[in-house]
C-alpha positions as CSV (number, residue, x, y, z in Angstrom):
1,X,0.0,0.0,0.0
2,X,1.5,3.3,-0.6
3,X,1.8,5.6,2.0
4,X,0.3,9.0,2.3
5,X,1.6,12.2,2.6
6,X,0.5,15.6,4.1
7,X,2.1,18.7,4.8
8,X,1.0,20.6,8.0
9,X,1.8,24.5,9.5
10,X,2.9,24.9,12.6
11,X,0.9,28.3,13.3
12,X,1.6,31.9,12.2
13,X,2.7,34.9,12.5
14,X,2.7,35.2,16.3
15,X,1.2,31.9,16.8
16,X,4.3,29.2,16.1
17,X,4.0,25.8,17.5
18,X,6.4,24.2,15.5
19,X,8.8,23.9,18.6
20,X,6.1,22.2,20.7
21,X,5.1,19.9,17.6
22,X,8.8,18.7,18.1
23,X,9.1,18.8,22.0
24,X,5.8,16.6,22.4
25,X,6.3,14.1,19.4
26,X,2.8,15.7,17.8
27,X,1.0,17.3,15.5
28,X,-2.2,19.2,16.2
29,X,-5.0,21.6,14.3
30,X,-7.9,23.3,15.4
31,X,-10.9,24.8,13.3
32,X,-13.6,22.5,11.7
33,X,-12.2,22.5,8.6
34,X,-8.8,20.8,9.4
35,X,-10.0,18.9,12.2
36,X,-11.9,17.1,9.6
37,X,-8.5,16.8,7.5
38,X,-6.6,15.6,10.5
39,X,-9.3,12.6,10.8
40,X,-8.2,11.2,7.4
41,X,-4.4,10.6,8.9
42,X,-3.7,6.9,9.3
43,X,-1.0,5.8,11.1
44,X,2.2,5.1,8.8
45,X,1.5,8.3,6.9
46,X,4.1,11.1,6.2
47,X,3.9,14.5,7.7
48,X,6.0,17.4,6.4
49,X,6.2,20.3,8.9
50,X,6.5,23.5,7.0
51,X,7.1,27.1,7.9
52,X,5.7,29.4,4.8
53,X,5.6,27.9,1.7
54,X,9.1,27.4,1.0
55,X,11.1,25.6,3.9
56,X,10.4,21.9,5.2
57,X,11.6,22.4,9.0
58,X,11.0,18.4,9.8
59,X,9.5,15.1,8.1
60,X,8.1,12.4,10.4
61,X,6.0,9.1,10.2
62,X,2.6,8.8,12.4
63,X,2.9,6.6,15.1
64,X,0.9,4.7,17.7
65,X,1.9,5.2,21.7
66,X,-0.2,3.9,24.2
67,X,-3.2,2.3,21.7
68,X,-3.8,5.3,19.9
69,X,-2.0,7.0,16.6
70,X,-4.7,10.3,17.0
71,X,-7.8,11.8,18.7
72,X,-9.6,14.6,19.9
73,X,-8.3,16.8,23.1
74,X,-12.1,17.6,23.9
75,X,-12.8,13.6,24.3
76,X,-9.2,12.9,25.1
77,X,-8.6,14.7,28.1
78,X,-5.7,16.4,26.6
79,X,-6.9,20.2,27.8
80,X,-3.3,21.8,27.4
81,X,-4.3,21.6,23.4
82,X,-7.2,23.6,24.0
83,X,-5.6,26.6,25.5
84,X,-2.4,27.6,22.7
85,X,-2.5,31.2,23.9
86,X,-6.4,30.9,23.7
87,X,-6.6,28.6,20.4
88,X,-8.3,25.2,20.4
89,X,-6.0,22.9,19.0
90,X,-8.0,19.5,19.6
91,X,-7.3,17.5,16.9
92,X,-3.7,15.4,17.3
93,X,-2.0,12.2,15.8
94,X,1.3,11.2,17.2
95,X,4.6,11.5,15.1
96,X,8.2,10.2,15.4
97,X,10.1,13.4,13.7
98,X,12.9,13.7,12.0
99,X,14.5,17.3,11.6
100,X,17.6,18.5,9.4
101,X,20.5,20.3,10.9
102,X,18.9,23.4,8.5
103,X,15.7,23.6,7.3
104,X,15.0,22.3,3.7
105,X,14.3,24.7,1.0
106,X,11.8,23.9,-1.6
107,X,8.5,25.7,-3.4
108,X,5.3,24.7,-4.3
109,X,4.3,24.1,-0.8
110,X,0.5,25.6,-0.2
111,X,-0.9,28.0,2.8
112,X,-3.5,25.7,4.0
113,X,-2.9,24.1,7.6
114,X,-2.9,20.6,6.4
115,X,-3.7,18.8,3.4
116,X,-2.7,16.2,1.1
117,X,1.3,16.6,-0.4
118,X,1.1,15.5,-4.1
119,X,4.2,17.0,-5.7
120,X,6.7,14.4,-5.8
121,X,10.2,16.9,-4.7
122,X,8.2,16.9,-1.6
123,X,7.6,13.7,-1.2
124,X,11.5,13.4,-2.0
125,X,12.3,15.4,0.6
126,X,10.2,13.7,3.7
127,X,11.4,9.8,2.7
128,X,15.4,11.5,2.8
129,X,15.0,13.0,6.1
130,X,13.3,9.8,7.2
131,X,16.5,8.0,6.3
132,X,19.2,10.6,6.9
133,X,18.1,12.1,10.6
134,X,17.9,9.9,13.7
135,X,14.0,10.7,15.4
136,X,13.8,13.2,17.8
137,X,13.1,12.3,20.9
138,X,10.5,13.6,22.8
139,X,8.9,14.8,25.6
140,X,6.3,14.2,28.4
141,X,3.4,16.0,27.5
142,X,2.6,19.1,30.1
143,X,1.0,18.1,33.2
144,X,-2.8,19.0,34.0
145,X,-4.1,21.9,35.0
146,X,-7.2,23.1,37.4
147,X,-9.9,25.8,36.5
148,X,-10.2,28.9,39.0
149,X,-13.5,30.6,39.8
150,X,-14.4,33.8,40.1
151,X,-14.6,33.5,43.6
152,X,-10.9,32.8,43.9
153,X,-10.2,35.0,42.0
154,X,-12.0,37.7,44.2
155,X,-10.6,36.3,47.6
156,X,-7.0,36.3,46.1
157,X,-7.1,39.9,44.9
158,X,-8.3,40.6,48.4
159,X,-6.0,39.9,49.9
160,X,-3.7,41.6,47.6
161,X,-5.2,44.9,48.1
162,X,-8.3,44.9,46.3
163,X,-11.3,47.0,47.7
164,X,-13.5,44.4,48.9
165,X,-16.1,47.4,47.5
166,X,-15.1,46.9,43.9
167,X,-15.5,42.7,44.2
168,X,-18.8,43.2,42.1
169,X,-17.3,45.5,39.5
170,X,-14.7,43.5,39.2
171,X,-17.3,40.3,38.2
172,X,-19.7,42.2,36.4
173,X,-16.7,43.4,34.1
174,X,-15.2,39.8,34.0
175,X,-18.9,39.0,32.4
176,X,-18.9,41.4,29.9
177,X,-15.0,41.4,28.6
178,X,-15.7,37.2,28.7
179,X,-19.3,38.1,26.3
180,X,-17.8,40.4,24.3
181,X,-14.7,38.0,23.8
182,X,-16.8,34.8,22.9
183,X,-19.0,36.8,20.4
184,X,-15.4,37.9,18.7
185,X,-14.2,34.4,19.1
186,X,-17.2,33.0,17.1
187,X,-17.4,35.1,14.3
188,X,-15.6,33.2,11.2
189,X,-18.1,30.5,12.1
190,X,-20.8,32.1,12.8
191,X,-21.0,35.5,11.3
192,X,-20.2,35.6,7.3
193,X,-18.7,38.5,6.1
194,X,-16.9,39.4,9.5
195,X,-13.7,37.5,10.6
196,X,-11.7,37.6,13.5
197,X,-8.7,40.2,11.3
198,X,-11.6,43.0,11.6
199,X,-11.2,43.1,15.1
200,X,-8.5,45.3,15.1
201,X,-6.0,46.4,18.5
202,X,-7.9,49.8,19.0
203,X,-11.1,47.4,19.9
204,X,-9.3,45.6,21.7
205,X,-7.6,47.8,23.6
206,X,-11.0,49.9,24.3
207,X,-13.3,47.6,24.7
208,X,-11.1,44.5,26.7
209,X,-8.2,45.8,28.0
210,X,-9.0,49.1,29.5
211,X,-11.8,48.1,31.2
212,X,-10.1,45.1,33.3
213,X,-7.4,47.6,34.7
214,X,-10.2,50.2,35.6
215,X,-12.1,47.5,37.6
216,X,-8.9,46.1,39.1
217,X,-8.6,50.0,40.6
218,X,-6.2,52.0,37.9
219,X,-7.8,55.4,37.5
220,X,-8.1,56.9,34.2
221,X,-5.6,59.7,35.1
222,X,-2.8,56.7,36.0
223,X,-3.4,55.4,31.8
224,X,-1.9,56.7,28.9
225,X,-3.1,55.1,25.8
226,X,-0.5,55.4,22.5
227,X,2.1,56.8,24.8
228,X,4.8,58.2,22.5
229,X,8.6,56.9,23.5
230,X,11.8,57.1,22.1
231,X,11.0,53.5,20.3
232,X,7.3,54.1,19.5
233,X,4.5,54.4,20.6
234,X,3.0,52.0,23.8
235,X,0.0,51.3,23.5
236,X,-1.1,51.1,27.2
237,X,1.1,52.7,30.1
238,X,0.2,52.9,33.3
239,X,1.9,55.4,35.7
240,X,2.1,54.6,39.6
241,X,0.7,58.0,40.7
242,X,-1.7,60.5,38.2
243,X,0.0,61.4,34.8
244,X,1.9,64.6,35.1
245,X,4.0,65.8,31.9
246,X,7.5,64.4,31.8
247,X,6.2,62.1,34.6
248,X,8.8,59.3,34.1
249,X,7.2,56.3,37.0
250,X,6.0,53.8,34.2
251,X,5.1,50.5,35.8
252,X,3.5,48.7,33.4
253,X,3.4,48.7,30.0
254,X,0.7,46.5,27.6
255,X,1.7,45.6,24.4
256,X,-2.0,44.9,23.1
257,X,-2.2,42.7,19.7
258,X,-5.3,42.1,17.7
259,X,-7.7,39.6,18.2
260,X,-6.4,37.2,15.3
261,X,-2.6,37.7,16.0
262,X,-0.4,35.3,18.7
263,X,1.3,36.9,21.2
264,X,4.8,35.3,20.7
265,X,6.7,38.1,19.3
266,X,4.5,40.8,21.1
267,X,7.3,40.9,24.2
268,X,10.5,42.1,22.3
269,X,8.7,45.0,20.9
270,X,7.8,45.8,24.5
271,X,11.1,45.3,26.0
272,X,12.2,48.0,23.6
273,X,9.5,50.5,25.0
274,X,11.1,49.4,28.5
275,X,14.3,50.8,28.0
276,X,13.0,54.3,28.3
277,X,11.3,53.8,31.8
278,X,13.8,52.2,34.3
279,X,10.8,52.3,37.0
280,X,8.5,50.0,34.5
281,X,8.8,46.8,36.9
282,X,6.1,44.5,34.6
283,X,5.6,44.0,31.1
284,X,2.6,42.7,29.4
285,X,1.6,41.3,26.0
286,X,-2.3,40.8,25.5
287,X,-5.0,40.6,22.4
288,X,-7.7,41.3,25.1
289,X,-8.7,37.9,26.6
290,X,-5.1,36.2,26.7
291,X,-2.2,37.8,28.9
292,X,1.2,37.3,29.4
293,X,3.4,39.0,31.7
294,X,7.3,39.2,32.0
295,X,8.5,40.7,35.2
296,X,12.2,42.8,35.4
297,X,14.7,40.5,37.0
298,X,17.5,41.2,39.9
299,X,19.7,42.0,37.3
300,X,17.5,45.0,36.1
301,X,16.8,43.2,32.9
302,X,13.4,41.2,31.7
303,X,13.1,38.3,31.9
304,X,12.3,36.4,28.2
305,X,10.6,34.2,29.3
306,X,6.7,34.6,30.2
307,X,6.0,34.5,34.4
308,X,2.3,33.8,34.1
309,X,-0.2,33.0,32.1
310,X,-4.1,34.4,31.6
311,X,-6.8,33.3,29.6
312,X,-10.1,35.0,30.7
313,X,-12.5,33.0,28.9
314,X,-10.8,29.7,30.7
315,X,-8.6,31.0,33.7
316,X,-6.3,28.2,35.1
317,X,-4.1,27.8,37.8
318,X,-0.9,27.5,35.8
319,X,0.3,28.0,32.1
320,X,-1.2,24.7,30.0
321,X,1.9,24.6,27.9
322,X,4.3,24.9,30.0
323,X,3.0,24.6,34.1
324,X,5.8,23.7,36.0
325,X,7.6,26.6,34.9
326,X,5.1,29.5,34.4
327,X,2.2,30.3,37.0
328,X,-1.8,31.0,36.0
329,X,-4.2,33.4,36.1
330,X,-3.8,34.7,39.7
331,X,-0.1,35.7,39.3
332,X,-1.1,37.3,36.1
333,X,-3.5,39.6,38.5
334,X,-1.7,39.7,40.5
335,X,0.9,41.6,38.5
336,X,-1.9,43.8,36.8
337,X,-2.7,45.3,40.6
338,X,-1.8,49.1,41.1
339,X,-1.1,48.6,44.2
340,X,1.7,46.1,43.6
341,X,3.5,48.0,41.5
342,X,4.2,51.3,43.4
């Protein structure tokens, strides 16, 4: 029987996975479309992992581990692949891969997530990397993670500092910013003509952002919104006493994205907007109902890597991807508190 062959992205801009397809010895797509693809894998087949349309990054062949070659996270129990930085990613099949020192360079290859490889170069391509590169090996997938409630979110914040007064602002604007989020979420599938591009960082900023730091006690005279800065222009600072001109005690600074766009090259165009405010002490990337923060090290630098992890349509107690190493939605509030960062 010959063997089939598909090619599969790893993401886009913003939203790579590529590195975790590797780490976790997978391959996974969300949206109806290409979960519907990903059901006509059989194990055996051929997966080319591509970045663009003109670079094979890796070649591996579907495997079984533990009575199963693929599945669906929803039935699966596999919730870290529902929660990529807020993108479902449920449907999986397991894959031993095999990467190249550099990646290969071809054409031909198409846009779409994952479907069928027909050109024989690329077929070429996947069968010598099969044979030339050892498998990589891979790793445990991440450990589970539990769900927090509003009400521990509340009692947490409490004690941080929170006016137990603003505990029903706070909920009531968790409510909306979660409605208004899940009616942007749905609209490629259920509103035609709008898609998730038109929601554009201005909304997001507006109508998501701003209103979570007002209920979590900022006042609007402590907010600057397209702050200009040597680099730029941030799009959300927030000053530890009211704005005065020249006032130079920056605490935080949001790096807002739009609602389609990942957040995993959001932080280095925030780090640059640090280096003009040596009291900023917490940086933040966000497209409205996902944040990540990176906190200012003893060494007076960032830190590159994320500290915690917030989805506010699913809040968790630690980072699904990676939750021995980055904490959940409480530390991420934590860090969004005025009164933590005077």
């Amino acid at each position: 029987m010959s063997k089939t062959y598909w090619q599969v992205a790893a993401g886009s801009i913003g939203r790579n996975y590529g590195d975790l397809f590797l780490k976790f010895g997978m391959a996974f797509v969300g949206g109806k479309k290409q979960i519907e693809t990903m059901k006509q894998v059989s194990a055996g087949d051929i997966i080319l992992l591509k970045r663009g349309v003109s670079k094979v990054v890796a070649a591996g062949e579907v495997v079984e581990r533990d009575g199963r070659y693929k599945g669906n996270a929803e039935k699966d129990d596999k919730h870290w692949l529902r929660d990529f930085d807020g993108w479902d990613l449920s449907a999986y099949c397991y894959v031993d891969w095999h990467v190249p020192k550099e990646p290969s360079e071809t054409n031909g290859l198409t846009r779409a997530t994952i479907q069928r490889v027909h050109q024989n170069k690329h077929k070429e391509i996947a069968d010598f990397l099969l044979v030339d590169r050892p498998v990589r090996p891979y790793k445990p997938e991440p450990s589970p993670t539990s769900p927090i409630s509003d009400e521990a979110i509340l009692k947490f914040l409490i004690h941080e500092g929170l006016r137990p007064s603003a505990a029903d602002e706070l909920t009531s604007t968790l409510r909306r910013i979660r409605l208004l989020a899940d009616y942007y979420f749905n609209l490629p599938t259920k509103e035609k003509g709008i898609r998730w591009e038109d929601i554009r960082e201005h909304e997001v900023v507006a109508f998501l952002i701003i209103p979570l730091l007002l209920a979590l006690g900022w006042a609007e005279q402590q907010i600057k919104i397209e702050f200009p800065c040597s680099k730029g222009r941030i799009d959300i600072a927030c000053f530890a006493r009211v704005f005065r001109k020249k006032n130079d005690e920056c605490v935080l600074i949001i790096e807002a994205k739009d609602f389609a766009s990942g957040l995993d090259y959001a932080p280095a165009q925030a780090l640059r907007y640090a280096q003009d405010f040596p009291s900023c002490q917490v940086i933040v990337v966000s497209n409205g109902y996902c944040y990540k923060t990176y906190v200012r090290c003893e060494d007076n630098a960032f830190s590159l890597n994320p500290s915690a992890y917030l989805n506010l349509r699913n809040p968790q107690n630690k980072y699904p991807l990676d939750p021995d190493n980055v904490g959940g939605a409480l530390q991420v509030l934590k860090r969004l508190l005025p009164m933590t960062l005077k």
